[in-house]
C-alpha positions as CSV (number, residue, x, y, z in Angstrom):
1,X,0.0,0.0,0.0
2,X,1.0,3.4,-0.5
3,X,2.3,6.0,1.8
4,X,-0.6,8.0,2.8
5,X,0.3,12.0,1.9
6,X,-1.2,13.6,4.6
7,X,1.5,11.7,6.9
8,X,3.7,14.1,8.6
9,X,2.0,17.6,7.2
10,X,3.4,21.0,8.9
11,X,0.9,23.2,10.0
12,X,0.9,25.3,6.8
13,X,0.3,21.8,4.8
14,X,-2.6,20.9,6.9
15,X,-4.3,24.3,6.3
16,X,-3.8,23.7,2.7
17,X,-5.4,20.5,2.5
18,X,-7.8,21.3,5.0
19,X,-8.9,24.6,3.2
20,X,-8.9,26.3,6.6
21,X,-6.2,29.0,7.9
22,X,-3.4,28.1,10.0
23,X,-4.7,30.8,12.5
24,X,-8.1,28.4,13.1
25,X,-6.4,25.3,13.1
26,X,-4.1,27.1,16.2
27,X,-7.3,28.2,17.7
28,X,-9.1,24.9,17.5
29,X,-6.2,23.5,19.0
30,X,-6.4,25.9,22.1
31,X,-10.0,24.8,22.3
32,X,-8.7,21.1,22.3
33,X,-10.8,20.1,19.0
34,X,-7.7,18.8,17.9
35,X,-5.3,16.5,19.8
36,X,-1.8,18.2,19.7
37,X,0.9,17.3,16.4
38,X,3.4,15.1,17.2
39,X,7.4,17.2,17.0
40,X,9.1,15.9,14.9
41,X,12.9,17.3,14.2
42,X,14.1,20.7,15.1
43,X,11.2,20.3,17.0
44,X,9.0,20.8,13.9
45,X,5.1,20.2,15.0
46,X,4.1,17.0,12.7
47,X,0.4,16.3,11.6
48,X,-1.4,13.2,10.6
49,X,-4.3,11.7,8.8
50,X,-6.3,12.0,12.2
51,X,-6.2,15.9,12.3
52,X,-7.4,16.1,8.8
53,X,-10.8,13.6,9.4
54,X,-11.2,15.8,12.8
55,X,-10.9,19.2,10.9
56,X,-13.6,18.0,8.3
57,X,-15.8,16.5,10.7
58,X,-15.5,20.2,12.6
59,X,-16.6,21.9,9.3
60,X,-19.3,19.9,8.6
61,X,-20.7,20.1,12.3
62,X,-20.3,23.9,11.4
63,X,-23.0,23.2,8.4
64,X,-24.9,21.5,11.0
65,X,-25.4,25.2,12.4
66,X,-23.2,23.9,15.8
67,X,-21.7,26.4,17.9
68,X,-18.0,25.6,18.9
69,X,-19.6,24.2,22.2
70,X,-21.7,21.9,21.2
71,X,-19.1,20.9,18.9
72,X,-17.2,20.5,22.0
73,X,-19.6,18.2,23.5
74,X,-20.0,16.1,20.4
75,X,-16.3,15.5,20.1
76,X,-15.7,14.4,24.0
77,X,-18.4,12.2,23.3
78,X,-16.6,10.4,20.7
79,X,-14.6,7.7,21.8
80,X,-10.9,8.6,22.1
81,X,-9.3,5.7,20.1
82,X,-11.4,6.8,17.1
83,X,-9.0,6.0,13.5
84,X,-8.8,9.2,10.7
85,X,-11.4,6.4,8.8
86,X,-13.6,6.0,11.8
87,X,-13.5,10.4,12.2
88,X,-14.0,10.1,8.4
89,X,-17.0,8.0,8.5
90,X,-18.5,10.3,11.0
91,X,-18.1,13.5,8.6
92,X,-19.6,11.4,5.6
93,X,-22.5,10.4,7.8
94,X,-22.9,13.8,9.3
95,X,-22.5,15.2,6.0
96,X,-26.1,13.2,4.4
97,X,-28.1,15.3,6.7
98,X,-27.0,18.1,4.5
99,X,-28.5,19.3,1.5
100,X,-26.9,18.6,-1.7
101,X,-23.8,20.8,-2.0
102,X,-22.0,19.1,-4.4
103,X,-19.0,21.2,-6.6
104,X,-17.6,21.1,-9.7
105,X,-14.3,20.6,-9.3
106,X,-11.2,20.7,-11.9
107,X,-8.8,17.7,-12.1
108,X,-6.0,19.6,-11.1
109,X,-7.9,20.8,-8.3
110,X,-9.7,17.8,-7.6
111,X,-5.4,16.2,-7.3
112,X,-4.3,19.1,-5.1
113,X,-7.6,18.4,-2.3
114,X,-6.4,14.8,-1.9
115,X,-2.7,15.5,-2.2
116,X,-2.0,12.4,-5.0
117,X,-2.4,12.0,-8.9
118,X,-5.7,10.0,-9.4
119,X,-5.5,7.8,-12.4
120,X,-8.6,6.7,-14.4
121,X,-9.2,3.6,-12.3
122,X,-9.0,6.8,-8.8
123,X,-11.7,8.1,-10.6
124,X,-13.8,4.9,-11.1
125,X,-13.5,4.5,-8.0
126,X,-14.3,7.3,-6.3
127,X,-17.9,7.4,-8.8
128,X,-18.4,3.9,-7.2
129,X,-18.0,5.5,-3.9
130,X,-20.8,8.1,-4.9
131,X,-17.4,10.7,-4.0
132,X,-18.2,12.1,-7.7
133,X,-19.8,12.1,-11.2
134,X,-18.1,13.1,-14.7
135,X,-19.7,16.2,-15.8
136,X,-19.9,16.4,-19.9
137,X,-16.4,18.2,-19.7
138,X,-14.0,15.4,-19.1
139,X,-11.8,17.7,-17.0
140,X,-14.9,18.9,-14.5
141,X,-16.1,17.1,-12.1
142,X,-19.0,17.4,-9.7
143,X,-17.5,16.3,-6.3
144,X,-18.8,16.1,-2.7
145,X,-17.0,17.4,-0.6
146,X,-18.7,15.5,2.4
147,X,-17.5,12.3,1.0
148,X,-14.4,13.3,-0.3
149,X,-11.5,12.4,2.5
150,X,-13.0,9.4,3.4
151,X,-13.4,8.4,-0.5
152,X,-9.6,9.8,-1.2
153,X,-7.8,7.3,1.8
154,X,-10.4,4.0,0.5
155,X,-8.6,4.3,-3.0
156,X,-5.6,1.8,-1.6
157,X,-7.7,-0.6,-0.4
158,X,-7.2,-3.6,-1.5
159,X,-10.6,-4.4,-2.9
160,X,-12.1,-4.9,-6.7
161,X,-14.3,-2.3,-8.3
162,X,-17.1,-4.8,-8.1
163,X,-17.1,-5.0,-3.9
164,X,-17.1,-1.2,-3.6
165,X,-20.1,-1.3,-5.7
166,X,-22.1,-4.2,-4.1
167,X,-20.9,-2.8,-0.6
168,X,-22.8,0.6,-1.1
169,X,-25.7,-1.6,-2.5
170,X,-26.1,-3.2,0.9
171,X,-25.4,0.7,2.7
172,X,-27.7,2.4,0.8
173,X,-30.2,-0.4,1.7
174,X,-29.6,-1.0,4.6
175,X,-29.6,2.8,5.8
176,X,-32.2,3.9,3.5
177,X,-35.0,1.4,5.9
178,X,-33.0,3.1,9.0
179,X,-33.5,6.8,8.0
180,X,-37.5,5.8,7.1
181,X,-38.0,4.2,10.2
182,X,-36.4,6.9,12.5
183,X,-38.2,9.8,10.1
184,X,-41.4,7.7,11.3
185,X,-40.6,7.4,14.7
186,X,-39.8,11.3,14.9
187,X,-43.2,12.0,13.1
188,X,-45.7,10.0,15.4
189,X,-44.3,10.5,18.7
190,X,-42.7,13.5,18.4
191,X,-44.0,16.0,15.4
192,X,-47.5,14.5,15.6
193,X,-48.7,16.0,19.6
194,X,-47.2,18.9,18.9
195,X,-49.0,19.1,15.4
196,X,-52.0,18.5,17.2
197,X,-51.8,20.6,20.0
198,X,-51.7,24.0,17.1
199,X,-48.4,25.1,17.9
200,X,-47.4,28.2,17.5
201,X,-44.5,29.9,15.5
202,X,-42.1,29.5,19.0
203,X,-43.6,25.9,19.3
204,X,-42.5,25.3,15.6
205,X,-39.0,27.0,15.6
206,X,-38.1,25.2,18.8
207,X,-39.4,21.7,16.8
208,X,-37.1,22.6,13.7
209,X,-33.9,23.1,16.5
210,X,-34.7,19.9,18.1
211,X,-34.8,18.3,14.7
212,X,-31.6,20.2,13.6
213,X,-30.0,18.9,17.1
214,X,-31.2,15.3,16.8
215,X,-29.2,14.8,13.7
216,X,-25.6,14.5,14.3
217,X,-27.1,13.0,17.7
218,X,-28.7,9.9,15.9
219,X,-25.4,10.0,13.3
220,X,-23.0,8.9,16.6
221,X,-25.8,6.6,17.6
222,X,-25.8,4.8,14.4
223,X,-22.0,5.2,13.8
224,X,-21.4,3.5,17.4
225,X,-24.3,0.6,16.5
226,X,-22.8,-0.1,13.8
227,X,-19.2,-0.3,14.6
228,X,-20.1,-2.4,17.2
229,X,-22.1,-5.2,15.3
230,X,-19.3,-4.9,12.8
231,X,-16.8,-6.2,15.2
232,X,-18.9,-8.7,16.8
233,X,-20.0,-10.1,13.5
234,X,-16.3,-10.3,12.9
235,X,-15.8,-11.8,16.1
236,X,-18.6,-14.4,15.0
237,X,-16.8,-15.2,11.6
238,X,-12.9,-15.1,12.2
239,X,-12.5,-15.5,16.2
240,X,-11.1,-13.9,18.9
241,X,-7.7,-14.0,17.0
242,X,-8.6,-12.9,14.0
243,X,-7.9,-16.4,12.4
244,X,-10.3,-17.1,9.2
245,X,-9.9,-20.8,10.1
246,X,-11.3,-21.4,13.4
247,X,-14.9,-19.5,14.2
248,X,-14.8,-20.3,17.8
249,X,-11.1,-18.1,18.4
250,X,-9.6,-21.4,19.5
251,X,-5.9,-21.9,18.6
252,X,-5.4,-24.5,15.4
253,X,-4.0,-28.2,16.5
């Protein structure tokens, strides 16, 4: 596998790739959003893939309409051992509740956001991963940004065209029954008394905050569930010790 190359950023790197000013990424710092870079020689301060996913998941809690403090709250909810891919799973998921914000983007631009050369297979890829779509121009396309991180560090995966694609067929199911069930849920036992009851503009504007608030509340929720059956279904098929041959974890004879 490739070299990641958002390994060992400077400050002024990071910024770049983050699209933010080293003055904010200083000041999140100081606020502890981000967990301090690691100093490197001449006691350079060294940032990694984890400060990148933590910086977009920020920005899109911004979107959300978050003040820094609930920000604040959201990230010390997380838990602390949380990978770049895990922080970039909780942008991407954050980043659905979102309306459609997609860009078009330049190739060379599109290069200079992920930090590599993407080849044509890159860019079959990411259009597998939803991350974006070719636009009539064959240098343009129409990129979201939500998706975009967490699409840029899957392209080493080891793993066919094929899989991505029949992996987001069982997502997109899967999620699609979990977003009408909850929107249900939310309707008859929340929306509906106060529908009934005639609310009033204040009744109405403090239901729309609750919604806006619920969102990257039921994300973690279904982030966390997730990651959890994940490994146990894991657990289930390969064993304690990861070992493909023995479902019960026991050591081979």
């Amino acid at each position: 596998m490739k070299e990641s190359a958002d390994t060992g950023l400077t400050v002024d790197e990071l910024a770049a790739r983050a699209g933010v000013t080293v003055r904010t990424i200083r000041f999140y710092s100081t606020r502890g959003l981000l967990p301090p870079p690691e100093i490197g020689p001449r006691r350079v301060g060294r940032y990694g893939p984890d400060h990148l996913s933590r910086l977009a998941l920020i920005e899109e809690l911004q979107h959300q309409g978050l003040t820094l403090s609930a920000i604040e709250r959201y990230l010390e909810q997380l838990p602390p051992d949380l990978s770049a891919q895990d922080l970039a799973i909780h942008r991407a998921l954050v980043a659905s509740w979102v309306p459609d914000k997609a860009e078009d983007t330049t190739r060379d631009q599109l290069e200079r956001r992920v930090g590599r050369e993407l080849t044509e297979e890159d860019l079959d890829r990411l259009a597998a991963m939803s991350v974006l779509v070719r636009t009539e121009d064959p240098g343009v396309f129409r990129v979201d940004p939500g998706l975009l991180h967490l699409g840029a560090r899957l392209l080493d995966v080891p793993i066919t065209l094929e899989t991505i694609l029949a992996a987001r067929a069982v997502v997109m199911e899967h999620t699609r029954s979990a977003a009408r069930e909850l929107s249900r849920l939310f309707k008859d036992e929340v929306w509906g008394p106060y529908r009934e009851a005639g609310p009033g503009e204040e009744e109405l504007a403090r239901m729309k905050s609750l919604s806006a608030h619920m969102q990257p509340m039921v994300v973690q929720a279904l982030v966390t569930a997730f990651q959890r059956s994940m490994k146990q279904e894991l657990r289930e098929a390969f064993g304690k010790e990861g070992d493909p041959g023995r479902r019960d974890g026991s050591p081979q004879e």
